[in-house]
C-alpha positions in Angstrom: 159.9 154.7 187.3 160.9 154.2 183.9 159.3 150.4 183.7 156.1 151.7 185.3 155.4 154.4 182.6 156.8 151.6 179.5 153.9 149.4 181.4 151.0 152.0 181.6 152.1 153.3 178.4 151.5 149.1 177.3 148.3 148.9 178.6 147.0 151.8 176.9 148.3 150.4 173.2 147.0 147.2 174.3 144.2 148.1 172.0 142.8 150.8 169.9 139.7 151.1 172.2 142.0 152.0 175.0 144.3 154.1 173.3 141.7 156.5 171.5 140.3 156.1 175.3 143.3 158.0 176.7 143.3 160.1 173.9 139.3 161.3 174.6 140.3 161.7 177.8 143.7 163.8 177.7 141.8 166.1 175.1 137.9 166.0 175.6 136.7 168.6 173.4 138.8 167.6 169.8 136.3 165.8 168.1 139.0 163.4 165.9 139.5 161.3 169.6 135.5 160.9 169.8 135.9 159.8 166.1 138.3 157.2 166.3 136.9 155.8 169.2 133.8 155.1 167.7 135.3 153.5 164.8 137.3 151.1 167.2 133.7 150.6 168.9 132.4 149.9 165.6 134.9 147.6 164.1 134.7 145.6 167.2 130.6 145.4 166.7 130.1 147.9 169.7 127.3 150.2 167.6 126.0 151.7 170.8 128.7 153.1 172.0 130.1 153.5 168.6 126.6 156.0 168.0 127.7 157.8 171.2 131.1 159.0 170.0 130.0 159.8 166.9 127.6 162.0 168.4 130.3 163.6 170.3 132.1 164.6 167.2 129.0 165.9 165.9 128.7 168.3 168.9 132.1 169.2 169.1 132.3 170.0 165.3 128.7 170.3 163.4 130.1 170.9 160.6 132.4 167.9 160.4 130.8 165.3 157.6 133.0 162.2 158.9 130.6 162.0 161.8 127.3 161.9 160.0 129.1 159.0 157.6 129.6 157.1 160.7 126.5 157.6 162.6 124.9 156.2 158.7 127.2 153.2 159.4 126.3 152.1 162.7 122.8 152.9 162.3 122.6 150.7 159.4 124.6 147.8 161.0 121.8 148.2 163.8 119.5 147.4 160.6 118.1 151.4 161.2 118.1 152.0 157.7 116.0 155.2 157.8 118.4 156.5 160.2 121.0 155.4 158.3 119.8 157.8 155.3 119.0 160.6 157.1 122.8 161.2 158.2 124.2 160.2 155.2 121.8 162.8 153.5 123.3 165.3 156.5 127.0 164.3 155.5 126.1 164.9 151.6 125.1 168.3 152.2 128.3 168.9 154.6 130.6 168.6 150.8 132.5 165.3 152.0 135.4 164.5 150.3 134.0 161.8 148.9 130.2 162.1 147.5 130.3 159.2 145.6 130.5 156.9 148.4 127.9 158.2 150.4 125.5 158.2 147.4 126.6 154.3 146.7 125.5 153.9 151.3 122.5 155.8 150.4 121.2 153.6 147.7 122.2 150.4 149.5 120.4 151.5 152.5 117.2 152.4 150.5 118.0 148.8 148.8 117.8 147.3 152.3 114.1 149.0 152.7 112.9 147.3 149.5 112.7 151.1 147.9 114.3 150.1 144.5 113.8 153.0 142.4 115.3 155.2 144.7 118.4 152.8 145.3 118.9 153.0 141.5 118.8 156.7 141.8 122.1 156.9 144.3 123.5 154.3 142.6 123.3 156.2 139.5 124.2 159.3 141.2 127.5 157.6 142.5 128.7 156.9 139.2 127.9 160.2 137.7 130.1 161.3 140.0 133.0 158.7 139.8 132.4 156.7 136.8 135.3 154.4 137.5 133.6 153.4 141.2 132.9 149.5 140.9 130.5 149.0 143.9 127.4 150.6 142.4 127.8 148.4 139.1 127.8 145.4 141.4 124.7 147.0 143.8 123.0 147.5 140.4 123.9 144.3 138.9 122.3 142.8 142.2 118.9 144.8 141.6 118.9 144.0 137.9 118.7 140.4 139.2 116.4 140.3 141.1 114.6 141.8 139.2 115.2 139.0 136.4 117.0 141.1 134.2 119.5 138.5 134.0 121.7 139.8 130.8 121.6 143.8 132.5 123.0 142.0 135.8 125.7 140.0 133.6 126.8 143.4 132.2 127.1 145.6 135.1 129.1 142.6 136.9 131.5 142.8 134.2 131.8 146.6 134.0 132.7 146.4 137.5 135.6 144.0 137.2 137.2 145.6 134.5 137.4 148.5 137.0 138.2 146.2 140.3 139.1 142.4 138.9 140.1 141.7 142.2 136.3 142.0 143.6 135.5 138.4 144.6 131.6 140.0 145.4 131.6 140.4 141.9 132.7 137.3 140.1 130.4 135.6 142.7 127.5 137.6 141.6 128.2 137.0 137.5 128.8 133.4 138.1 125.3 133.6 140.2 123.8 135.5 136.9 125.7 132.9 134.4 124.2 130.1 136.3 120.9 131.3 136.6 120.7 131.0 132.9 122.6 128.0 132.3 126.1 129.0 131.6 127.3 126.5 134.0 131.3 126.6 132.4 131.3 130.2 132.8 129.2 130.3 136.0 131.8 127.9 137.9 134.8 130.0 136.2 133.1 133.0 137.8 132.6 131.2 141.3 136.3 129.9 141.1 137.8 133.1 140.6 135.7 134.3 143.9 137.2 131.7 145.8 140.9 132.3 144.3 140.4 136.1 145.6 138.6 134.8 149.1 139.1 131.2 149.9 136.8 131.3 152.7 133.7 132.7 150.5 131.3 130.0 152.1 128.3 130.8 149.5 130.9 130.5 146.3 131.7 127.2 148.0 128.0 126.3 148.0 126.8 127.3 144.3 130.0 125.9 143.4 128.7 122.4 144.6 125.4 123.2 142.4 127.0 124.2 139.3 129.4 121.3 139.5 126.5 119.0 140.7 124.9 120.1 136.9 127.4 118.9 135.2 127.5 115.4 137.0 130.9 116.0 138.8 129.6 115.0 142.2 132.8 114.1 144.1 134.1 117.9 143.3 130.1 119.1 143.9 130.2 117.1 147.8 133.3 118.7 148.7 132.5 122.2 147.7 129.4 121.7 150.0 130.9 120.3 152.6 133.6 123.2 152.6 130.3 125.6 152.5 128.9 123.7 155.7 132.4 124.2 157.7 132.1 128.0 157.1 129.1 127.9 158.0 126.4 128.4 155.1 123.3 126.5 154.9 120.6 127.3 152.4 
């Protein structure tokens, strides 16, 4: 008797799917099993079913902001980045924990939907609210880009890693920024640094190559791109 329930009791920890699966169905109407069943759906890619538990939560508590922040995530991983908005607008007005982060998921959704100004205006929002939250310097420093302000980019890159110098996003982007003006040195410090903090950063690897190519170092150039074409980056 006793191996048969140590074997059941297995299979159900065999994953987190199954466990918050025998957790939904043991207690149906608590909305925190419905919750971390979709975020075991979700971290495994499953956004459909992922949307449907989420939805459960939100039936089974309205008034619960968690759900709304995960329906915004799975909608934008489908790429429904109106959809996205909305319930992240629905979990803002819920008083989350955390209203900074939703504002920073707000502005990249509107980035995703080409609406700029309104991106800058979560993004902004996020740090009135948390001044010390890196992400929206590096969203900003992104737009700022883009948008060819090359030295605004270079200093919101470098506000954000003075708060988080362990982002390997942003010494990729200010090494992007340095190169794009011709600070090669600093733009390959920058893209080293990345790839010190995530070795496997395929498009540091890549730019790597080009800054290194610039310089006329075309042995370390080649196998920077060659390391970009294993991980699979092509540009």
């Amino acid at each position: 008797m006793f191996s048969i329930a140590a074997y059941e009791r297995n299979t159900v920890w065999k994953s987190e799917i199954s466990l918050w699966k025998d957790v939904v169905r043991k207690s149906p109407n608590k909305e925190g099993g419905y919750l971390n069943l979709g975020l075991a759906y979700l971290s495994q890619g499953l956004t459909d079913k992922a949307i449907k538990c989420f939805l459960l939560a939100s039936q089974l508590k309205a008034e619960f902001p968690d759900s709304y922040i995960n329906l915004g995530l799975s909608y934008y991983a489908q790429g429904a980045f109106d959809k996205a908005v909305e319930y992240y607008k629905t979990a803002l007005r819920l008083n989350p924990e955390s209203p900074h982060i939703i504002h920073n998921n707000i502005g990249t959704a509107y980035d995703s939907m080409g609406l700029t100004s309104k991106a800058i205006e979560h993004y902004e929002s996020a740090l009135k609210l948390n001044p010390d939250f890196a992400e929206p310097y590096i969203n900003l420093g992104i737009i700022y880009h883009s948008q060819g302000l090359i030295a605004k980019a270079i200093e919101s890159y470098q506000i954000a890693l003075k708060l988080n110098p362990d982002s390997s996003e942003a010494h990729y982007n200010l090494g992007i920024s340095y190169g794009s003006k011709g600070s090669t040195d600093n733009a390959i410090e920058q893209l080293e640094n990345s790839l010190t903090l995530k070795p496997d950063f395929a498009k540091a690897h890549y730019y790597l190559s080009v800054e290194y190519r610039k310089k006329g170092l075309i042995d370390i150039a080649d196998e920077h791109f060659r390391t970009a074409a294993k991980l699979g980056y092509v540009n």
